[in-house]
C-alpha positions in Angstrom: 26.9 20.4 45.0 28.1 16.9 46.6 25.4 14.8 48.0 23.7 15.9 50.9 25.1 19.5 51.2 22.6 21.9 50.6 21.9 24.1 47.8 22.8 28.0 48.8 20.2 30.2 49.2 20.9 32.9 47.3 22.7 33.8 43.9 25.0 37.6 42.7 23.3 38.2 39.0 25.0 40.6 37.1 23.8 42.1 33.9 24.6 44.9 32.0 22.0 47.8 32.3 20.7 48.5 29.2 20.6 51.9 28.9 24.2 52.9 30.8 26.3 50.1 29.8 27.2 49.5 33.5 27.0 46.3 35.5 23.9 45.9 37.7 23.7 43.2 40.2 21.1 41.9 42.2 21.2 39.4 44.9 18.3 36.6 43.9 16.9 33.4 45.0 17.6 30.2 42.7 16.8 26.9 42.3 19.0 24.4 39.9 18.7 21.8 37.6 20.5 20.2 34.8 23.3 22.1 34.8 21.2 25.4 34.7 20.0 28.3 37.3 16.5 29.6 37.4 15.4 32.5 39.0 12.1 34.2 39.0 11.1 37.7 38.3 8.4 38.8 40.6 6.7 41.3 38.3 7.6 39.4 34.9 8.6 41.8 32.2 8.8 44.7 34.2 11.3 43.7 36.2 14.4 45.9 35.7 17.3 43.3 35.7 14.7 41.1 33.1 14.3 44.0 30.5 18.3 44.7 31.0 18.5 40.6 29.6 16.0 40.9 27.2 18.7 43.5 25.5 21.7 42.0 26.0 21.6 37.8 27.2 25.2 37.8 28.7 25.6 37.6 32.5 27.8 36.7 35.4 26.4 35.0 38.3 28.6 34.0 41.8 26.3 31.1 43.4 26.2 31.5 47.2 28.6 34.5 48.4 30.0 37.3 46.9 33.7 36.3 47.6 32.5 33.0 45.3 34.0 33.0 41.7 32.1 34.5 38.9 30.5 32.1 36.5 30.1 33.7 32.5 26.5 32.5 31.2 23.9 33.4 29.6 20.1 34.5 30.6 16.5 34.2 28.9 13.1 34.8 30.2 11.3 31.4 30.0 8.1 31.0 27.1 4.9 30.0 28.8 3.9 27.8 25.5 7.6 26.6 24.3 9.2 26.3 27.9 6.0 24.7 29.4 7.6 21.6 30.8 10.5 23.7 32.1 8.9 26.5 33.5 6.7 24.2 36.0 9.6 22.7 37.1 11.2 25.8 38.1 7.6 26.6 39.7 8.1 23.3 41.4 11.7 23.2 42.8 11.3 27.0 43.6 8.2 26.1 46.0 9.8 23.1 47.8 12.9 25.5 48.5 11.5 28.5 49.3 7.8 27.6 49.7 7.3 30.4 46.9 7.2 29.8 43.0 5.2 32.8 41.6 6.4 35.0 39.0 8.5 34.4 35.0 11.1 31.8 35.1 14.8 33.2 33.9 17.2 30.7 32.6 20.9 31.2 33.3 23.1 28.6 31.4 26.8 28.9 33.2 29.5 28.8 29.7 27.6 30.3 27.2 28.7 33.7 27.7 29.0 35.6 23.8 31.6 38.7 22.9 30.0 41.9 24.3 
């Protein structure tokens, strides 16, 4: 983002569904920072699309539309204890953007992607 244009709301996640092989995608909120997206899961390790990265880490992401081009990266669900620092930042940028922060941080570092 240059200065002073705003963040877009929304990010396209795909992952891989873990039990058909086929791409699942979900439209999501997002904050950013350092080069990396976070998103939050609502309902932690329950959450479908967090269970289908917990099998396999690779992901696309589009940031803003779906006509915008797809970014390779790859996902993790953020460690209370070892992410600490991280995950209340997400917390943090997530409630001055959306006034909501609840739920497990994701990670998404864009050019990471690994050989299905």
């Amino acid at each position: 983002m240059s200065d002073g244009e705003a963040e877009p709301q929304f990010l396209y996640l795909t992952t891989t569904g873990r039990k058909t092989g086929l791409p699942r995608q979900i439209e999501i909120w997002f904050v950013s920072d350092g080069g990396k997206f976070y998103i939050l899961a609502e309902h932690s390790h329950r959450t479908q699309w967090v269970r289908n990265i917990q099998r396999i880490a690779q992901v696309r992401v589009r940031i803003g539309s779906r006509s915008s081009p797809e970014i390779e990266a790859t996902a993790r669900a953020l460690d209370r204890e070892r992410d600490g620092d991280a995950w209340r930042a997400v917390q943090r940028l997530s409630m001055e953007k959306y006034r909501w922060g609840d739920g497990l941080p994701v990670e998404i570092t864009p050019g990471e992607a690994q050989p299905r």
